[in-house]
C-alpha positions as CSV (number, residue, x, y, z in Angstrom):
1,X,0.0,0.0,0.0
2,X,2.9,2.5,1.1
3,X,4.4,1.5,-2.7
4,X,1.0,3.1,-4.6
5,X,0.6,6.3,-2.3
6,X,4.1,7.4,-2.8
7,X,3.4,8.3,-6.5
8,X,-0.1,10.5,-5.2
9,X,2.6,11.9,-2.4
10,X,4.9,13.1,-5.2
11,X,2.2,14.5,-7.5
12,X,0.7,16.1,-4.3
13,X,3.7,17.5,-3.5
14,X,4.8,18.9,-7.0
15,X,0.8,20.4,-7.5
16,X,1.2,22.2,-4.1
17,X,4.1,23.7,-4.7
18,X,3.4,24.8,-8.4
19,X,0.3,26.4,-7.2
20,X,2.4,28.3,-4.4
21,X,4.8,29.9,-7.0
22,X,1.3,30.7,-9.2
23,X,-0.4,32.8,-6.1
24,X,2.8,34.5,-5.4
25,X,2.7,32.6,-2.1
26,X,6.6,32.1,-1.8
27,X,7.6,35.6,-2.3
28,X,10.3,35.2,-4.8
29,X,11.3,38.3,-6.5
30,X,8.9,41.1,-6.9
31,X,7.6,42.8,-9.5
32,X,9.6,46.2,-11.4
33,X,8.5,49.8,-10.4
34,X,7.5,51.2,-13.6
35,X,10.6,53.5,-13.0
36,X,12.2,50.3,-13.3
37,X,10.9,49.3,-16.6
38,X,11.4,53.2,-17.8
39,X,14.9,52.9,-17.1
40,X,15.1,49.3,-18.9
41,X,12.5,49.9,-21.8
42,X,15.6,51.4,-24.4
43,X,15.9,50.0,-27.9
44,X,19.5,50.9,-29.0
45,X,19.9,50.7,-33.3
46,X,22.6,50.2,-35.2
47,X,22.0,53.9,-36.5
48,X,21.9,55.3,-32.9
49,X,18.2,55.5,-32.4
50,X,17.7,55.1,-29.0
51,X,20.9,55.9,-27.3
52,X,20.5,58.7,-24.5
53,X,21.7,61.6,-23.9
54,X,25.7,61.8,-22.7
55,X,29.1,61.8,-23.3
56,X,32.3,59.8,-22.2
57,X,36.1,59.8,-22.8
58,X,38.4,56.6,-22.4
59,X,40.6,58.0,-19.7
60,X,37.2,58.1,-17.4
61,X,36.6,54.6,-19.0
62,X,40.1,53.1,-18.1
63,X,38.9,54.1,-14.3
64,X,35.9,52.5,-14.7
65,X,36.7,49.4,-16.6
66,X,39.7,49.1,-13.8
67,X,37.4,49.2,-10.9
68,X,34.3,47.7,-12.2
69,X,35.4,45.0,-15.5
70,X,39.1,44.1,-15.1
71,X,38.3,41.4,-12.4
72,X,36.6,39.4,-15.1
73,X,37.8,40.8,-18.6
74,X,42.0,41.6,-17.6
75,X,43.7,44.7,-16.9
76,X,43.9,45.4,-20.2
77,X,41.3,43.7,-21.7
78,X,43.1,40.2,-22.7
79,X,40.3,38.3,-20.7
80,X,40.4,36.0,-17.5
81,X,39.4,32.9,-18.6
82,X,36.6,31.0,-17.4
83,X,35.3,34.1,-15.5
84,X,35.8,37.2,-18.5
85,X,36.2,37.0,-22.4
86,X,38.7,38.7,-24.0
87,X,37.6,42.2,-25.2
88,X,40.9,43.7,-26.9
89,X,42.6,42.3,-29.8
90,X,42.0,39.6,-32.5
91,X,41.5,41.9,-35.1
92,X,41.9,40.5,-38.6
93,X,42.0,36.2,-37.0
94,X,37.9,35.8,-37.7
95,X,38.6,33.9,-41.0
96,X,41.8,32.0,-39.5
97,X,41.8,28.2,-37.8
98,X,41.5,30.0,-34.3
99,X,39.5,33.0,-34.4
100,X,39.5,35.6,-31.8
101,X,36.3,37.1,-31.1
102,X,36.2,40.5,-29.3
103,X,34.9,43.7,-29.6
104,X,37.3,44.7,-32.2
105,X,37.4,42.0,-34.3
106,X,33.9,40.6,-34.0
107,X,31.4,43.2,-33.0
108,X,29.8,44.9,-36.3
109,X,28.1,48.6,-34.7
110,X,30.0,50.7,-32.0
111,X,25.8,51.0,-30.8
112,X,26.0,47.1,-30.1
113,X,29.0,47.5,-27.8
114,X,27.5,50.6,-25.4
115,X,24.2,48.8,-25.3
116,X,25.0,45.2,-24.1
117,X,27.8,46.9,-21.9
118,X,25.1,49.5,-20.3
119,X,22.2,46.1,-19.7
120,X,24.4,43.1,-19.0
121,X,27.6,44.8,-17.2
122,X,29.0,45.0,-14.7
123,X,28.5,40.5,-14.2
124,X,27.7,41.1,-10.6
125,X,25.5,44.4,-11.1
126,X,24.1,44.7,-14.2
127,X,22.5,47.8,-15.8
128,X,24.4,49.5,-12.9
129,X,26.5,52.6,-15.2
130,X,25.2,55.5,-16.0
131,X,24.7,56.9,-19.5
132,X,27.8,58.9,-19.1
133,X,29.5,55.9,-17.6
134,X,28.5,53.4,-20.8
135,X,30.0,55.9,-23.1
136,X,33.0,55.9,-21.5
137,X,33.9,52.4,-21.1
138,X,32.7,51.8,-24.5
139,X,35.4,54.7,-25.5
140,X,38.3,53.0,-23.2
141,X,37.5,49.9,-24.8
142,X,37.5,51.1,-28.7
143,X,40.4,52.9,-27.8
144,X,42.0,50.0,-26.3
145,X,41.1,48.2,-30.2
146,X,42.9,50.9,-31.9
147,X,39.6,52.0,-33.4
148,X,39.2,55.8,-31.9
149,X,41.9,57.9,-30.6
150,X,42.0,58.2,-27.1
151,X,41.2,61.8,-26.7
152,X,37.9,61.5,-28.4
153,X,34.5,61.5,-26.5
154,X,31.7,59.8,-27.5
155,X,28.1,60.7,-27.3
156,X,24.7,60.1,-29.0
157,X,25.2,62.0,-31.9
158,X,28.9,60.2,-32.8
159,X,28.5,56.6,-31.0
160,X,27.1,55.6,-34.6
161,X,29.6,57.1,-36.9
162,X,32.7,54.7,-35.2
163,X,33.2,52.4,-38.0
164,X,33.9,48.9,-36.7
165,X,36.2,46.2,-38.7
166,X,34.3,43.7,-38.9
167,X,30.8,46.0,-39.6
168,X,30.8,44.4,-43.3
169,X,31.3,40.7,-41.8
170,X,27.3,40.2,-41.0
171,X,24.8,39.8,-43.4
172,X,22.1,42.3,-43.0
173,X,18.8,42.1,-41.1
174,X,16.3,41.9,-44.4
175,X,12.4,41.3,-41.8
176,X,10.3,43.6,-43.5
177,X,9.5,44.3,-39.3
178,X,13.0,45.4,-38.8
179,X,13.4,48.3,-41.7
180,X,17.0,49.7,-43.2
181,X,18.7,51.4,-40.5
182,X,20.6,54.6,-42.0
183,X,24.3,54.8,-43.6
184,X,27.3,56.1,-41.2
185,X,30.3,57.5,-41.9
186,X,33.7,57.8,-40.3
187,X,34.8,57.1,-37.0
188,X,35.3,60.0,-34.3
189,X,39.3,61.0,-34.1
């Protein structure tokens, strides 16, 4: 008899707490503010629709990225393998036997870059940098590629203009949904 009322006990079990998690009933996370949402609901494009307002330089970036990404990614950017992938270097290895992918030498759109950085970093505290902050790591870090000069600030009127090495390398995004996103030209010196 114990044999057959195990199974019920399991199902019982599993029903109960299913229906817990349902009613809210084990108070596991809450739900966002709609300040919360506001601050997440951003849509960065390839053409720079999107980014907000500000401005960052990559000698404000190399103190950031120092205190905030080197743990994981290197102190110059080589990666700390298993925690951080390299971000600096590779450049010109994608169609060789060991590719290198970073943000020089894989990433097609400057806009790309500042947008994952500013909703998936810091690891441990994401969507944590500012505006300004985000534009100034992503500066450090195209700076540390050899793709801007370091004295040059980015903002939301040049971000788009940095022309990446490998931004032929994709093959456009042709969803009627999705539309042409506009032409830019040179990178910010």
């Amino acid at each position: 008899m114990r044999r057959k009322a195990l199974p019920l006990v399991v199902v019982y079990a599993f029903v109960t707490v299913s229906l817990g998690a349902q009613t809210g009933q084990l108070n596991l996370g809450r739900s966002p503010s709609p300040d919360e949402i506001r601050e997440r609901d951003i849509t960065v494009l390839p053409d720079g629709t999107g980014l907000p307002v500000g401005k960052g330089g990559a000698s404000d970036g190399e103190i950031i990225y120092r205190d905030k990404c080197a743990n994981c990614h290197g102190v110059n950017g080589e990666g700390n393998r298993p925690v951080g992938q390299a971000l600096v270097g590779g450049i010109g290895t994608l169609g060789s036997p060991n590719p290198v992918k970073t943000i020089g030498s894989y990433w097609p759109y400057a806009t790309s870059v500042w947008d994952y950085i500013h909703r998936a970093m810091p690891y441990n505290e994401p969507g944590s940098l500012s505006a300004d902050e985000t534009y100034a790591v992503t500066a450090y870090l195209l700076f540390r590629n050899g793709i801007i000069q370091r004295n040059a600030a980015l903002t939301q009127e040049n971000l788009a203009k940095v022309h990446m090495p490998n931004r032929d390398g994709f093959v456009p995004d042709s969803r009627p949904d999705v539309g042409k996103t506009a032409k830019t030209s040179q990178s910010p010196k």
